[in-house]
LOBALO-869704 format. One record per residue (C-alpha): residue number from 1; x, y, z. Coordinates in nm, 3 decimals. Example, Ala and Ser with C-alpha at 12.3 -4.5 7.8 and 13.67 -1.06 7.14 Angstrom:
<rs>
{1; {1.230; -0.450; 0.780}}
{2; {1.367; -0.106; 0.714}}
</rs>
This chain:
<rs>
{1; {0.694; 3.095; -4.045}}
{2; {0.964; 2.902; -3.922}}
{3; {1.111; 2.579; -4.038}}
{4; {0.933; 2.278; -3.868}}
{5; {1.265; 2.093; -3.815}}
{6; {1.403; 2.449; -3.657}}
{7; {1.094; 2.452; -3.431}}
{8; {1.149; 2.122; -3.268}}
{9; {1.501; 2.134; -3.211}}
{10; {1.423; 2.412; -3.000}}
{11; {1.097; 2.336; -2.839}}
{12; {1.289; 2.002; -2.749}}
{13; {1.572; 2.147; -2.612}}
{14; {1.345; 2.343; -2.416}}
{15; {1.103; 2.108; -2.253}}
{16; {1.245; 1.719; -2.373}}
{17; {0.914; 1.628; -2.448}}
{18; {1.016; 1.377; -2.778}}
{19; {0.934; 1.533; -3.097}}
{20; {0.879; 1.323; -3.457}}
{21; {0.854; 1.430; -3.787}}
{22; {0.665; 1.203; -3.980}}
{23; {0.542; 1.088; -4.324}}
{24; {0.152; 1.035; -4.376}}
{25; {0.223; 0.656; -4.374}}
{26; {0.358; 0.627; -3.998}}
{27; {0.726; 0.646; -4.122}}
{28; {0.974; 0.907; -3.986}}
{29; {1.138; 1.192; -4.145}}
{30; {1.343; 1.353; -3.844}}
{31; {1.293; 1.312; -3.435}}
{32; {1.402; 1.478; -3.101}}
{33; {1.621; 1.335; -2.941}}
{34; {1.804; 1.134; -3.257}}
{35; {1.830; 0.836; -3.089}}
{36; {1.456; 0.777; -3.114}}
{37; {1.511; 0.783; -3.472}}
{38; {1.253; 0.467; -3.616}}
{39; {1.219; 0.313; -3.269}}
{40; {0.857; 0.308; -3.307}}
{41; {0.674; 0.095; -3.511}}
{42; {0.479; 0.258; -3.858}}
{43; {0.131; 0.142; -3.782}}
{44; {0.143; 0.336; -3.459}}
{45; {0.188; 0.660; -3.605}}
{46; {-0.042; 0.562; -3.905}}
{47; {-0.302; 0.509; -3.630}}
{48; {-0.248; 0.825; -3.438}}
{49; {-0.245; 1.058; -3.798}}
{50; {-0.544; 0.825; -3.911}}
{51; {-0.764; 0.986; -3.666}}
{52; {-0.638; 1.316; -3.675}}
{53; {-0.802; 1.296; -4.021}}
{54; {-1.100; 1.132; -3.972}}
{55; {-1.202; 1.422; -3.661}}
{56; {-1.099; 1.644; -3.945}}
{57; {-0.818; 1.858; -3.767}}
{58; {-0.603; 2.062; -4.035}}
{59; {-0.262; 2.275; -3.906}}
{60; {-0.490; 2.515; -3.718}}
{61; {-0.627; 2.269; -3.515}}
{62; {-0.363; 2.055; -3.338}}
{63; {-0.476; 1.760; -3.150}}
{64; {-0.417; 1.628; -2.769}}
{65; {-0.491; 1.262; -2.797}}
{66; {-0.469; 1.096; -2.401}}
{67; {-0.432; 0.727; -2.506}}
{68; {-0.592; 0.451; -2.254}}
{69; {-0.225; 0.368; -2.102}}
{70; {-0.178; 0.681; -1.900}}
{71; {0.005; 0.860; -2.164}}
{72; {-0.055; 1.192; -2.403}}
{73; {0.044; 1.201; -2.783}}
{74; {0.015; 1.593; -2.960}}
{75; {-0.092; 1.608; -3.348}}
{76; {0.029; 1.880; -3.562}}
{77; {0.002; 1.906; -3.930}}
{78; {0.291; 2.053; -4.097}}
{79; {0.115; 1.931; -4.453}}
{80; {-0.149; 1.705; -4.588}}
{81; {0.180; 1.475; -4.607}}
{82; {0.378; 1.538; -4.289}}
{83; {0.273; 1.569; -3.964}}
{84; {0.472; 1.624; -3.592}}
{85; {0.417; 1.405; -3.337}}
{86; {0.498; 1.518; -2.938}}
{87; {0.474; 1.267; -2.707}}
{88; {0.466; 1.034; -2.545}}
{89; {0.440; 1.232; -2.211}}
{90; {0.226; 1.173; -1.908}}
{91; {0.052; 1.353; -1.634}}
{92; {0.238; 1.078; -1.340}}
{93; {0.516; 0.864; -1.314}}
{94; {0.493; 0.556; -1.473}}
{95; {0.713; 0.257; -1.299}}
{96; {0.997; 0.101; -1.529}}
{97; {0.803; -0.208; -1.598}}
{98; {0.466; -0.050; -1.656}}
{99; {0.666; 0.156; -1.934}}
{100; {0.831; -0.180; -2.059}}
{101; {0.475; -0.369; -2.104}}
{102; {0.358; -0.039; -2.286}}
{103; {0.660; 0.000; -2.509}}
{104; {0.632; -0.406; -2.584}}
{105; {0.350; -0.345; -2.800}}
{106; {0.463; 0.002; -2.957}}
{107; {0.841; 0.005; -3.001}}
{108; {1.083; -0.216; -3.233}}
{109; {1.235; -0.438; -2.973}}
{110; {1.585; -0.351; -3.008}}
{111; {1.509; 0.016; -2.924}}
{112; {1.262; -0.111; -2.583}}
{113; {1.570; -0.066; -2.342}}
{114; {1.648; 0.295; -2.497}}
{115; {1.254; 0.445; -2.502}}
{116; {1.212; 0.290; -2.138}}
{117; {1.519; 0.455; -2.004}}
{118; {1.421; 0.781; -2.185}}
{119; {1.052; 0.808; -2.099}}
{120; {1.116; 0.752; -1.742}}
{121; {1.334; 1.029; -1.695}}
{122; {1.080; 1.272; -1.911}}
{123; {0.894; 1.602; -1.722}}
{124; {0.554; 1.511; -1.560}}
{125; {0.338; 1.725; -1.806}}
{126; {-0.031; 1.801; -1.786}}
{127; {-0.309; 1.809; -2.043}}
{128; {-0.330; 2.151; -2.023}}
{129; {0.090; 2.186; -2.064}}
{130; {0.113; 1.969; -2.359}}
{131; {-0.195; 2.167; -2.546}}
{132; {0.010; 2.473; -2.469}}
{133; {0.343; 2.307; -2.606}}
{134; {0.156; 2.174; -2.928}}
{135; {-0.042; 2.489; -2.983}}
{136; {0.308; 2.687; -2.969}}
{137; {0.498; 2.453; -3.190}}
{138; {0.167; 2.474; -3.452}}
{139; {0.186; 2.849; -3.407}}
{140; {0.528; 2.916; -3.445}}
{141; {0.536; 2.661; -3.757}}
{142; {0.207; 2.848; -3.952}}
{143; {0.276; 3.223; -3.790}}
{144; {-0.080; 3.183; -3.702}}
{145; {-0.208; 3.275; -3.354}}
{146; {-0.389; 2.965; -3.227}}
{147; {-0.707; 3.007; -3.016}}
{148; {-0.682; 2.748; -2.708}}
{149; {-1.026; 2.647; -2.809}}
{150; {-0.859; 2.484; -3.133}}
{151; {-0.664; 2.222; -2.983}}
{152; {-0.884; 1.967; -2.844}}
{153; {-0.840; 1.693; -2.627}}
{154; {-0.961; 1.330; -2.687}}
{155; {-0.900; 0.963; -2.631}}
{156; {-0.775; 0.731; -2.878}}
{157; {-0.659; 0.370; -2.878}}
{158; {-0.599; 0.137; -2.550}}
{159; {-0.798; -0.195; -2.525}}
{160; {-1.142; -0.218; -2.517}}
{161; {-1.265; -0.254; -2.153}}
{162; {-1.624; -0.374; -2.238}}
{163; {-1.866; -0.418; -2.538}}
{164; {-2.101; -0.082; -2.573}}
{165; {-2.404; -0.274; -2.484}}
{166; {-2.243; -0.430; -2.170}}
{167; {-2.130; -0.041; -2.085}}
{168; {-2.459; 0.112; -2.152}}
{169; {-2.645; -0.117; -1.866}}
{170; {-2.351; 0.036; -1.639}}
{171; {-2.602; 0.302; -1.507}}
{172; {-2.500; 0.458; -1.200}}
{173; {-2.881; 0.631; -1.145}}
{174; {-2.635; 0.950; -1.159}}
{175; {-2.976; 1.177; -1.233}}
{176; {-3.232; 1.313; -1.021}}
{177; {-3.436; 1.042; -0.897}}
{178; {-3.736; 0.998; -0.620}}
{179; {-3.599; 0.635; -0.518}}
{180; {-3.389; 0.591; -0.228}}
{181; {-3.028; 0.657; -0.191}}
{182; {-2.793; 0.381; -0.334}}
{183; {-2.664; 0.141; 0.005}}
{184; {-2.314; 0.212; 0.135}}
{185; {-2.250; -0.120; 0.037}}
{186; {-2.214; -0.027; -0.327}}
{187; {-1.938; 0.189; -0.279}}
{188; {-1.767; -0.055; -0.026}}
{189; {-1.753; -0.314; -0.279}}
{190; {-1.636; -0.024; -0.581}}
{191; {-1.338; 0.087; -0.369}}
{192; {-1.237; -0.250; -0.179}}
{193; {-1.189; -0.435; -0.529}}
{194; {-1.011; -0.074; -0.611}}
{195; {-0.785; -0.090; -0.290}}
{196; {-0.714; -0.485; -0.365}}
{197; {-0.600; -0.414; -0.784}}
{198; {-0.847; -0.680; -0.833}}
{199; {-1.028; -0.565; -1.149}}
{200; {-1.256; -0.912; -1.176}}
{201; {-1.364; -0.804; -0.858}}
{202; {-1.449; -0.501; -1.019}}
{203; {-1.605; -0.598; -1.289}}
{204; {-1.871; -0.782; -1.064}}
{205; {-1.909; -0.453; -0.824}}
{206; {-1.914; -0.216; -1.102}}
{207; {-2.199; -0.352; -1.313}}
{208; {-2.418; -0.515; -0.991}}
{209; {-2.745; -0.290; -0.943}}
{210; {-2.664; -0.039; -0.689}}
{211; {-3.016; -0.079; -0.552}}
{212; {-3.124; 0.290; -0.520}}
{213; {-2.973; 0.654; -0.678}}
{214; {-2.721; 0.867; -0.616}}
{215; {-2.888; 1.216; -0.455}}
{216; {-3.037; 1.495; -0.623}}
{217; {-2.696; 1.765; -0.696}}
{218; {-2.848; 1.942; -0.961}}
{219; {-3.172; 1.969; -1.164}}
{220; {-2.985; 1.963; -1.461}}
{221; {-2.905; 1.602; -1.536}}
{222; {-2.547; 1.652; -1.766}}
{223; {-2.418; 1.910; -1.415}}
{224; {-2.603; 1.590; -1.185}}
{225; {-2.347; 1.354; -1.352}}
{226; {-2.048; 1.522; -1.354}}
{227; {-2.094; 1.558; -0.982}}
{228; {-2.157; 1.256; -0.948}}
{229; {-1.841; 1.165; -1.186}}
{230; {-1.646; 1.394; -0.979}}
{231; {-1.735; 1.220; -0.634}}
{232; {-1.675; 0.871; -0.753}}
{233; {-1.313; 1.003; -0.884}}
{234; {-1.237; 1.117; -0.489}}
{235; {-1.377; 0.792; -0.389}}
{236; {-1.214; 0.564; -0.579}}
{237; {-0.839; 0.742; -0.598}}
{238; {-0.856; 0.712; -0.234}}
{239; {-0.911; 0.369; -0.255}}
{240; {-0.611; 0.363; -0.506}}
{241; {-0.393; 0.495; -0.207}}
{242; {-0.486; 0.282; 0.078}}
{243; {-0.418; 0.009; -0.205}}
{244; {-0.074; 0.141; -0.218}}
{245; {-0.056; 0.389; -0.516}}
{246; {0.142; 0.678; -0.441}}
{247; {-0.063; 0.967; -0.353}}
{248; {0.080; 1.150; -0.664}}
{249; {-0.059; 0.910; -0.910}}
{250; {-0.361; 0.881; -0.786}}
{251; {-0.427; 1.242; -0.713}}
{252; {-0.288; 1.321; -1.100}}
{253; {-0.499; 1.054; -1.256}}
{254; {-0.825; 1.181; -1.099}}
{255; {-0.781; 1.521; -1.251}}
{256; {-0.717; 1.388; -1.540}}
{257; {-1.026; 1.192; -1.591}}
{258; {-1.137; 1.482; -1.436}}
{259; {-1.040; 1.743; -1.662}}
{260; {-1.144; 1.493; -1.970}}
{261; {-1.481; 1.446; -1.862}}
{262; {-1.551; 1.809; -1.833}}
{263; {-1.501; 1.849; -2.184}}
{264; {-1.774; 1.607; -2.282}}
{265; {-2.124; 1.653; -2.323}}
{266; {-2.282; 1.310; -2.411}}
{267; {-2.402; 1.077; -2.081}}
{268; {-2.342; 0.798; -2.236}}
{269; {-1.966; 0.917; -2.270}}
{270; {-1.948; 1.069; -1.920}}
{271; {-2.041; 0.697; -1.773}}
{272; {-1.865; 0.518; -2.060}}
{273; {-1.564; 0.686; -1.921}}
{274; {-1.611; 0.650; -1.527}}
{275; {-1.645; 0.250; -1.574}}
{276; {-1.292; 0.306; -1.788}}
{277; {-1.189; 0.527; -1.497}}
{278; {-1.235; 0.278; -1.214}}
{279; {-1.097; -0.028; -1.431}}
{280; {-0.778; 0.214; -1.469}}
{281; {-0.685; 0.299; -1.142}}
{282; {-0.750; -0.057; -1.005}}
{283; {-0.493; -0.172; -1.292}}
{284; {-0.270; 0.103; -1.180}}
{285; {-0.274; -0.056; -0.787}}
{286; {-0.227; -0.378; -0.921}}
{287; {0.063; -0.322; -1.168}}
{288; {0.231; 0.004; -0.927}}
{289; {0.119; -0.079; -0.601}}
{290; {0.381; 0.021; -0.302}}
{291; {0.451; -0.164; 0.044}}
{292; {0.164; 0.004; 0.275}}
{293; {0.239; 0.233; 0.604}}
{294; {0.559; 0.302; 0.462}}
{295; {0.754; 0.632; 0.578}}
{296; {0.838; 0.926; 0.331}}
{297; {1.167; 0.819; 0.397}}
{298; {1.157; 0.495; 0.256}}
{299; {0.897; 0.577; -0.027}}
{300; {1.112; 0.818; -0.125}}
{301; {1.426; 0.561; -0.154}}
{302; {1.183; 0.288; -0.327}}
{303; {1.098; 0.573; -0.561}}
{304; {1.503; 0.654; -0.609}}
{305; {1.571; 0.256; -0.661}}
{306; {1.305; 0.274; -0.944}}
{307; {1.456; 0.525; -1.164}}
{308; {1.848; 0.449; -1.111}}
{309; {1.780; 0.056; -1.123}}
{310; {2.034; 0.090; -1.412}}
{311; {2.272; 0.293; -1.303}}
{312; {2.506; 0.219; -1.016}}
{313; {2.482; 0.333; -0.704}}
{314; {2.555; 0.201; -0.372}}
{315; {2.403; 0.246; 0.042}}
{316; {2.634; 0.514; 0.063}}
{317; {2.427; 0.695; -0.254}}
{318; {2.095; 0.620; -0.126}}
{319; {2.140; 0.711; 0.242}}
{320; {2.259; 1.082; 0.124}}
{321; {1.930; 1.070; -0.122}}
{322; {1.696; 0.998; 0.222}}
{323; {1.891; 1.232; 0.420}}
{324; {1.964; 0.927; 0.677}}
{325; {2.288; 0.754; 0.762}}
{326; {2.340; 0.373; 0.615}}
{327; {2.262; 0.191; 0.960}}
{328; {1.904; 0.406; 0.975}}
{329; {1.808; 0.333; 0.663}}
{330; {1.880; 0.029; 0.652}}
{331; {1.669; -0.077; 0.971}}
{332; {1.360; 0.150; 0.861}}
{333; {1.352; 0.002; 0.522}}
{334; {1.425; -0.335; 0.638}}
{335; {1.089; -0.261; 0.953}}
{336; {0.893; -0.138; 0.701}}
{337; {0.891; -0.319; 0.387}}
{338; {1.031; -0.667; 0.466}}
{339; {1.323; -0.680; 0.325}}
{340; {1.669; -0.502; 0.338}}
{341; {1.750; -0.276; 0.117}}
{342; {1.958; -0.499; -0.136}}
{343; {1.713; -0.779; -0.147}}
{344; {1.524; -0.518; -0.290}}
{345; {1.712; -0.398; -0.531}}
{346; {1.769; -0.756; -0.635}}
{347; {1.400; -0.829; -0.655}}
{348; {1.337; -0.564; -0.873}}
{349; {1.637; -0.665; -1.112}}
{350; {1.509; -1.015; -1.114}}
{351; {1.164; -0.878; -1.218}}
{352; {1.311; -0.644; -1.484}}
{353; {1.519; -0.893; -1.610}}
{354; {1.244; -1.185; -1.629}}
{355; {1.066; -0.904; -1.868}}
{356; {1.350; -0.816; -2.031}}
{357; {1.403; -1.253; -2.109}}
{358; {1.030; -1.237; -2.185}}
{359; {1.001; -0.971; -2.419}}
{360; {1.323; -0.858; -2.642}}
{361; {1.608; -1.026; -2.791}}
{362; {1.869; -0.855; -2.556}}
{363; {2.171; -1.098; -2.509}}
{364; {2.214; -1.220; -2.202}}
{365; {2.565; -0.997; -2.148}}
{366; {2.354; -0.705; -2.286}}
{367; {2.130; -0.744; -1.993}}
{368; {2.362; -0.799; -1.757}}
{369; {2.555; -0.415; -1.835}}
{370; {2.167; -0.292; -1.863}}
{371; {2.125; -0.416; -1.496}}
{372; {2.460; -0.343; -1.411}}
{373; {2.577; -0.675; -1.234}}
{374; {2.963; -0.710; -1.247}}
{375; {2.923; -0.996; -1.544}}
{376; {2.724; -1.248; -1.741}}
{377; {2.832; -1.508; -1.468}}
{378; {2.756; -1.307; -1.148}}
{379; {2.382; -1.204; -1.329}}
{380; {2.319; -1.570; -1.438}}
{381; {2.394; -1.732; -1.101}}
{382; {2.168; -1.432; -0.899}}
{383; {1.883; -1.496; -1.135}}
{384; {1.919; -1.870; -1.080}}
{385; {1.912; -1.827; -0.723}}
{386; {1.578; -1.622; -0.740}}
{387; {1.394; -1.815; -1.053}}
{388; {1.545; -2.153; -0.975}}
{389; {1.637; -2.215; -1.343}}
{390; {1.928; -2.017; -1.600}}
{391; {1.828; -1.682; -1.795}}
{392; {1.854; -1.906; -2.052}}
{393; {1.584; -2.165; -1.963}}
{394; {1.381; -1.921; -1.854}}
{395; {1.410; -1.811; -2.187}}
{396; {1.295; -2.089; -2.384}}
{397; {1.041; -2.136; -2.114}}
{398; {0.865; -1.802; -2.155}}
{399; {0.901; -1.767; -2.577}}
{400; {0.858; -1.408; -2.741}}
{401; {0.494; -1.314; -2.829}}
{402; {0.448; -1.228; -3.196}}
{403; {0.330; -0.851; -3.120}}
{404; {0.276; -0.809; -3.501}}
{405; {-0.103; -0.948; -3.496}}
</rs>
């Protein structure tokens, strides 16, 4: 056996997938890297060890939970008393402000800048790769060998999408039936609200009576709906894409839903979990969606603006990250999305600053550096020019939420 604190040091070092030591109660002991040291608010490791409990895992069993906002959180007891936490990790790339709104409700708000900046630059990991890293760290911590079949992977937390009786009349006539086929219609509807991020559209489509069955796959009616589960995930993460999310999100959240609803067994489950599957992806359009018919080229700078918002870089930078001179990327970006290439950037430091205003007590020089504009000045009159009012007012104007309730 080796000592848990050893263990993580290493396993960090190895794949920087966060690790926490923590108390029973939520609070933490020791954490990978340091600087995430109490950044995350008790009650949300309370909740995570909570249920470890209550599906009664012990330190042979480690846990996988895949939490409702795209993100996986590993379980392993060290004692009845302290437990390791690994995570937060997820199977895609999460954009800066989809990680902000997440962290909002999750981390102490002077740490938000530091866990944003952190997570974003994480490894994609799988399901599958963070039950291997948790089963190794429980493994090398008991001197146990861990079946794979002991660490299980299940859902926890998020917001509730719909009441249980308003998900149980969501029947998508996924078993073998003698009416006719369910109209094209149907589907239309699904993927267009889908394609458009507009989940009240959804919401309507979703729970409307399809008017007829899906087709006979199988006589056995749990294999008849995870065909069926399977085909809706194709339809609808196409849908995602022709609304704009990248093709690697989309095609990485599909297997994921995938790969969780082939460990389930219960109907009800399987189509409790397609509704939450469709609701997902069309929040994922509306919250990540890209400029459509853009070029690798200029996808592939959009995506390099994203992660170095806060660093500085120049055309110069960028143009040698597309493999394009300055003049050529200028004019594609500029044909294809709108916009040149520094209103861009601008717009996107206008909307991570209006968050930033919204949702922490950063100063206003502290989110100036964060941004890197030249000074407070320079930032204040640029956000003016966008917002039409100071950092200041729009401050006041937009208070703090209480996240504590």
């Amino acid at each position: 056996m080796i000592h848990p604190a050893s263990v993580c040091s290493r396993m960090y070092a190895l794949q920087h997938i966060p690790l926490e030591i923590v108390s029973d109660d939520g609070h933490f002991i020791q954490c990978w890297p340091e600087s995430f040291m109490n950044i995350m608010k008790p009650e949300i490791f309370q909740l995570v060890v909570r249920d470890f409990r209550m599906q009664n895992h012990d330190a042979l069993h480690p846990l996988v939970h895949y939490l409702n906002n795209g993100f996986l959180a590993g379980v392993i007891e060290i004692s009845p008393k302290q437990y390791i936490i690994a995570g937060l990790a997820s199977p895609y790339r999460h954009s800066r402000r989809e990680l902000s709104e997440m962290a909002a409700e999750t981390v102490l708000p002077e740490y938000l800048q530091l866990f944003t900046e952190t997570t974003i630059k994480a490894p994609i990991t799988s399901p599958l790769q963070m039950k291997a890293y948790v089963g190794l760290i429980a493994e090398m911590i008991s001197g146990q060998t861990i079946p794979e079949e002991n660490i299980v992977i299940s859902n926890i937390g998020g917001s509730v999408l719909y009441s249980k009786d308003q998900l149980n009349k969501a029947q998508f006539r996924q078993r073998e039936a003698t009416d006719e086929h369910a109209p094209p219609d149907y589907e239309n509807a699904v993927c267009q609200a889908v394609s458009l991020g507009r989940p009240d559209l959804l919401s309507r489509a979703i729970f409307a009576p399809p008017g007829g069955s899906i087709g006979a796959m199988s006589s056995d009616s749990l294999r008849q709906l995870r065909y069926a589960f399977i085909s809706f995930a194709t339809l609808i993460s196409r849908a995602a894409i022709q609304g704009g999310l990248s093709a690697e999100t989309a095609f990485l959240l599909s297997d994921l839903y995938c790969q969780r609803m082939d460990g389930m067994n219960v109907h009800s489950e399987i189509e409790q979990l397609l509704v939450s599957m469709a609701m997902d992806f069309c929040d994922q359009v509306r919250k990540n969606r890209k400029p459509l018919n853009t070029s690798p080229v200029v996808r592939k700078a959009i995506r390099y603006i994203t992660v170095h918002l806060h660093d500085s870089f120049g055309m110069e930078d960028l143009s040698a990250y597309c493999g394009l001179c300055r003049r050529s990327l200028s004019l594609r970006f500029k044909t294809e999305v709108g916009m040149s290439v520094l209103d861009y950037i601008q717009k996107e430091k206008h909307d991570e600053a209006c968050f930033l205003l919204e949702h922490t007590d950063l100063t206003l020089t502290q989110i100036s550096n964060y941004l890197n504009y030249s000074s407070q000045s320079y930032f204040t009159q640029q956000f003016k020019k966008t917002a039409g009012v100071t950092p200041e007012r729009y401050r006041r104007q937009h208070p703090k939420r209480d996240d504590s309730h």
